[in-house]
C-alpha positions in Angstrom: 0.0 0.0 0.0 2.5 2.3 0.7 4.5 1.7 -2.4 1.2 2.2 -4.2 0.8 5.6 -2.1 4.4 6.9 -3.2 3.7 5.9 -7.3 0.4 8.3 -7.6 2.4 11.2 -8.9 -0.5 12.2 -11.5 -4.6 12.1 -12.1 -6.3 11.9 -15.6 -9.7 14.2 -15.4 -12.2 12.1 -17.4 -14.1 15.3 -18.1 -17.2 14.7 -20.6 -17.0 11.5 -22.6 -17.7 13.8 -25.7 -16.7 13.2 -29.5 -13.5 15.4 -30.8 -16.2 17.9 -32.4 -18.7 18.5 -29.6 -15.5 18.8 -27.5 -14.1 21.7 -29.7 -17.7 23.6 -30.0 -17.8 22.9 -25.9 -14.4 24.6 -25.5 -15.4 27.6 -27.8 -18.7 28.5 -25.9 -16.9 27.5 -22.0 -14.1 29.8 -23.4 -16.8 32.8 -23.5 -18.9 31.8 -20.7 -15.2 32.3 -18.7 -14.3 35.6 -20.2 -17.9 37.0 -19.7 -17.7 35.7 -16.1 -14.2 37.6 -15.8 -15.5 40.4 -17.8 -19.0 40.7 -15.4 -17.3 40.6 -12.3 -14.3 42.1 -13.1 -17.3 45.0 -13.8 -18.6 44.9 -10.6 -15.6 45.3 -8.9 -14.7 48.1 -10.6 -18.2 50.0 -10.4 -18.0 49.7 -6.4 -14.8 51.4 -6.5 -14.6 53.6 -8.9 -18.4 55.3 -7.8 -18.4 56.9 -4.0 -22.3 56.3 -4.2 -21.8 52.1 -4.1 -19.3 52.5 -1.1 -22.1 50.8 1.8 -22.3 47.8 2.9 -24.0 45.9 0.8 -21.9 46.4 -2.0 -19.0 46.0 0.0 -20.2 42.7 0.3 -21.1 42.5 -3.2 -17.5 43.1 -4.2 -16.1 40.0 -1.8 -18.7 38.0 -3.8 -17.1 39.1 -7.3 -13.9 38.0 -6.2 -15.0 35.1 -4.8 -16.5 34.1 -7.7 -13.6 35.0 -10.5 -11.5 32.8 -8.0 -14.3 29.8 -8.3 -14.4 30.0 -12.0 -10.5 30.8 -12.5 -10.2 27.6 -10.2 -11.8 24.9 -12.1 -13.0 26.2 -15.9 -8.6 26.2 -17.3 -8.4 23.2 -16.4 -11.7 21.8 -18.2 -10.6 24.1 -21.1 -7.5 22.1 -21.0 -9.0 18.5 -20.8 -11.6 19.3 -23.7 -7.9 20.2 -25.9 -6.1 17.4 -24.8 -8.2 14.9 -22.8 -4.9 13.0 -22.0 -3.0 15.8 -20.4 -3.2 14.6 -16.6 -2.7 16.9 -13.7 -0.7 16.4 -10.9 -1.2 15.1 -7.5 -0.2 18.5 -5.8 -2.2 20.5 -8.6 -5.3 18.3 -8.0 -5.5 18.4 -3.9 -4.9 22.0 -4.0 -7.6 22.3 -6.9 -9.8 20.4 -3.9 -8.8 22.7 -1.2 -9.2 25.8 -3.6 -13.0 25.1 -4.2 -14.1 23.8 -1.3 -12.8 27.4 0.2 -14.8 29.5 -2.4 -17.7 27.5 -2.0 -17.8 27.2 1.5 -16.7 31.1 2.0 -19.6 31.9 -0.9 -22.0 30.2 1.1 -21.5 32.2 4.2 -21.3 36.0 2.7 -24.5 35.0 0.9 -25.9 35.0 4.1 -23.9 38.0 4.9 -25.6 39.5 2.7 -29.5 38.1 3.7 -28.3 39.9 7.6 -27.7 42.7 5.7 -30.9 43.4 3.9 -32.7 42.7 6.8 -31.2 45.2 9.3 -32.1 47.4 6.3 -35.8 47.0 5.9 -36.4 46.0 9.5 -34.0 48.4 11.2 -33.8 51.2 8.6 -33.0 53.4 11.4 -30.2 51.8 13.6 -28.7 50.3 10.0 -25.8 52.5 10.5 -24.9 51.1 14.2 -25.3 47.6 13.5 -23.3 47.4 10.2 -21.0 49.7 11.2 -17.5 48.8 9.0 -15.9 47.1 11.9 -18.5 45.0 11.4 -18.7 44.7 7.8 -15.1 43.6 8.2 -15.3 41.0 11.0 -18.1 39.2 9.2 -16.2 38.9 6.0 -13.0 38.0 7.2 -14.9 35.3 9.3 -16.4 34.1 6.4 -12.7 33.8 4.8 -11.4 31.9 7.9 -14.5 29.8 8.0 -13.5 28.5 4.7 -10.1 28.2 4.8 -10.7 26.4 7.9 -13.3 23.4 6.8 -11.1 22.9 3.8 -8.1 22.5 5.6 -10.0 19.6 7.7 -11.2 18.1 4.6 -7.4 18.0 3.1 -5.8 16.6 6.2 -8.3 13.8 6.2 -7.4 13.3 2.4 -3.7 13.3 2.2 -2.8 10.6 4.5 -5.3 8.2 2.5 -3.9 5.3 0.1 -4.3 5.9 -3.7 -3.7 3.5 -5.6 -6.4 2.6 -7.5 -6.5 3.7 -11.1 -6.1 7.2 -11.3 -8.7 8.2 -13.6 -11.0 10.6 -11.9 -14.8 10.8 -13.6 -15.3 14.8 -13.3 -13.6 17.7 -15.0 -11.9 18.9 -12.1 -10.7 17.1 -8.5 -13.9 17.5 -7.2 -13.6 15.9 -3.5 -16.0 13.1 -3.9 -14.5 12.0 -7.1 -11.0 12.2 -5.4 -12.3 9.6 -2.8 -13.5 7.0 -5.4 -9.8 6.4 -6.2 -8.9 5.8 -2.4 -8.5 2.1 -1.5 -8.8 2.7 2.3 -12.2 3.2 3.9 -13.6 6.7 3.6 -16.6 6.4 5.8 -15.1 9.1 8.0 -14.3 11.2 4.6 -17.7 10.6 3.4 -19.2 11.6 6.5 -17.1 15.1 7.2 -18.2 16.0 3.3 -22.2 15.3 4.3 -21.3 17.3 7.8 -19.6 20.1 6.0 -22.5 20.2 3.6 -25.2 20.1 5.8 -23.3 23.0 7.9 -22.5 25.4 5.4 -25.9 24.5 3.2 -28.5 23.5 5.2 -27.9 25.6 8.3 -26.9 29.3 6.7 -30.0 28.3 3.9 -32.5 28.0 6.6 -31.2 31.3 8.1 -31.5 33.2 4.5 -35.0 31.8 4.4 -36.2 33.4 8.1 -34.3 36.9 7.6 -36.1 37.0 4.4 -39.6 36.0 6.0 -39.0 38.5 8.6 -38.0 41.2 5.5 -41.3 40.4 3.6 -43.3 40.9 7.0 -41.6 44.7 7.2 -42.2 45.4 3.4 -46.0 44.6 3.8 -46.1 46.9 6.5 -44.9 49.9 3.9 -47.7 52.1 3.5 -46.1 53.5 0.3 -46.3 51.7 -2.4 -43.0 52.9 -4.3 -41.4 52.4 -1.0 -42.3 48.6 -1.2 -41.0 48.7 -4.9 -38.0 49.6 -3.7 -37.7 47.5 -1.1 -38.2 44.3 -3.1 -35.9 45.6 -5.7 -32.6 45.8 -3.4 -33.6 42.1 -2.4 -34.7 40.6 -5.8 -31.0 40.2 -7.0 -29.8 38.8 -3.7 -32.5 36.1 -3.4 -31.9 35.0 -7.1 -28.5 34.2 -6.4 -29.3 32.5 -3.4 -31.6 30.2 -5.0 -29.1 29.4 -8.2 -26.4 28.4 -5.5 -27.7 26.9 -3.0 -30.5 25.3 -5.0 -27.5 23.4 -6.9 -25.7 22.7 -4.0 -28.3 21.3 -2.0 -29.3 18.7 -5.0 -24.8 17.4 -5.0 -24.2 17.4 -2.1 -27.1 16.7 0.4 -29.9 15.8 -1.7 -30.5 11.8 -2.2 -27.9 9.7 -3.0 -29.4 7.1 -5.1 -31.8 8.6 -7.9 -29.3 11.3 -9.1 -26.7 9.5 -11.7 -23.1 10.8 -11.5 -23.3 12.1 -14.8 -26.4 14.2 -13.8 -24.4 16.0 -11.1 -21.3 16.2 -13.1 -23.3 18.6 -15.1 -24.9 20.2 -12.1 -21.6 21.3 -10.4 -20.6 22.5 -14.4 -23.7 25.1 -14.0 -22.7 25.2 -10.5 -18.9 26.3 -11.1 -19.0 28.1 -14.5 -22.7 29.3 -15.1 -23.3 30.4 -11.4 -19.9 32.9 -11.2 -21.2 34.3 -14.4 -24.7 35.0 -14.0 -24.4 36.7 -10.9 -22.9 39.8 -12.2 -25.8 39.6 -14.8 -28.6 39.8 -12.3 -26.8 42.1 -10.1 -26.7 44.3 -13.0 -29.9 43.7 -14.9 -32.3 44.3 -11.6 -29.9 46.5 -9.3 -30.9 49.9 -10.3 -28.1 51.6 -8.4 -25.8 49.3 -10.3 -27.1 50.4 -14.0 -27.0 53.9 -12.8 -23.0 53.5 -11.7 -22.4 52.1 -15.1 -24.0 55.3 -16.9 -22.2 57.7 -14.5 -18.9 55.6 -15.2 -20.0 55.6 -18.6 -20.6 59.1 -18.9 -17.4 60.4 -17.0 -15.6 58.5 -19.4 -17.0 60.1 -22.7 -16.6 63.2 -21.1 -12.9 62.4 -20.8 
């Protein structure tokens, strides 16, 4: 076993058992889907800091969730690039466990300011008044750097119970990136307790902050019925629109992987799921922040305008 341990040097990503053309037509449209998911947040970010009027909380937030998600997509989508070019090209055994620990960090630090951002929007609507107090930028701060730590954290745990584990079992892994799970199934040692952490972690970081998104937001719809004004309840529901769209795109696809029923959901089926999960999640985002944020179309014309006016 342990000479078998020593010999795993490399991994061969299965990716999607595609013909050569549907591979090529996949890498051209993943190739845009990646630039316009760098391009959309790459926007976001610089809308928040280039325009005074964006510099509150919740767009501080925002921009933590931009970066969060150009590091998701930057994290997986090269390499599946790569693989759909040259589906033999393996990746190392370092590259692949720090591909692991990479996304299980973004994932489980996206998680957490999503609900960040669900506290947020509720000390607005429900608290309008003592809104400055409570998210004062202390605040702001200690919340995102806890959801950082938090992530770091849980994927550390997660990578010291992997490395110590035997591999050495073929080393074709069926996904197109080191997904943790599909890491496992090449282990020839009992993962029970592996297994286990993962449905912990998931349950944790899914279940637990979901359920918490899902009373603030109860509590917020309460407050906006309670708006006599009718534009005021307009633009209440606006600033939580985006927010709650996100929330259902990622955690709706995360819930199915990683805690929904086992049996019933084919391992192809969530292959694709974590694809929309990990490519079509980072770039959408920016799209619905910008498509149903008024403030955020209103930064872009003032950007936009400065700049002809330059």
């Amino acid at each position: 076993m342990g000479d078998n341990m020593t010999s795993i040097t490399e991994f061969t990503l299965l990716g999607f058992p595609l013909g050569p053309r549907i591979q090529m037509v996949l890498f051209g449209l993943f190739t845009l889907f990646y630039a316009f998911t760098l391009l959309g947040n790459g926007l976001i970010l610089g809308l928040i800091s280039l325009d005074p009027r964006l510099h509150t909380p919740m767009y501080f937030f925002l921009s933590h969730l931009a970066i969060v998600d150009i590091a998701y997509a930057c994290n997986t989508v090269p390499q599946m690039l790569v693989n759909l070019l040259r589906p033999d090209k393996p990746i190392s055994f370092a590259g692949c466990l720090t591909q692991t620990f990479l996304f299980l960090t973004f994932a489980v630090t996206e998680c957490l300011l999503l609900v960040v951002m669900s506290y947020d929007r509720y000390v607005a609507i429900c608290h309008p008044l003592r809104y400055s107090v409570i998210m004062s930028w202390r605040v702001c701060i200690t919340l995102v750097l806890t959801s950082w730590t938090i992530g770091v954290l849980l994927s550390l745990v997660h990578l010291m119970l992997l490395l110590p584990l035997p591999f050495c079992r073929f080393q074709k892994i069926n996904h197109f990136f080191c997904e943790i799970m599909a890491v496992l199934k090449l282990v020839c040692a009992d993962t029970h307790i592996n297994e286990i952490m993962v449905l912990a972690g998931a349950i944790s970081v899914l279940v637990g902050p979901f359920s918490s998104i899902v009373i603030s937001y109860m509590c917020i719809f309460c407050a906006i019925l309670r708006i006599q004004s009718g534009e005021g309840q307009r633009k209440a529901f606006s600033t939580c629109s985006s927010h709650l769209c996100v929330v259902g795109l990622f955690y709706g696809t995360a819930i199915i992987m990683y805690v929904g029923p086992r049996y019933g959901n084919p391992k192809e089926q969530k292959k694709y799921l974590l694809l929309f999960h990990s490519l079509f999640n980072p770039m959408l985002n920016p799209l619905i922040y910008s498509l149903r944020n008024l403030e955020v179309k209103n930064a872009l014309k003032r950007v936009l305008g400065i700049q002809r006016a330059l």
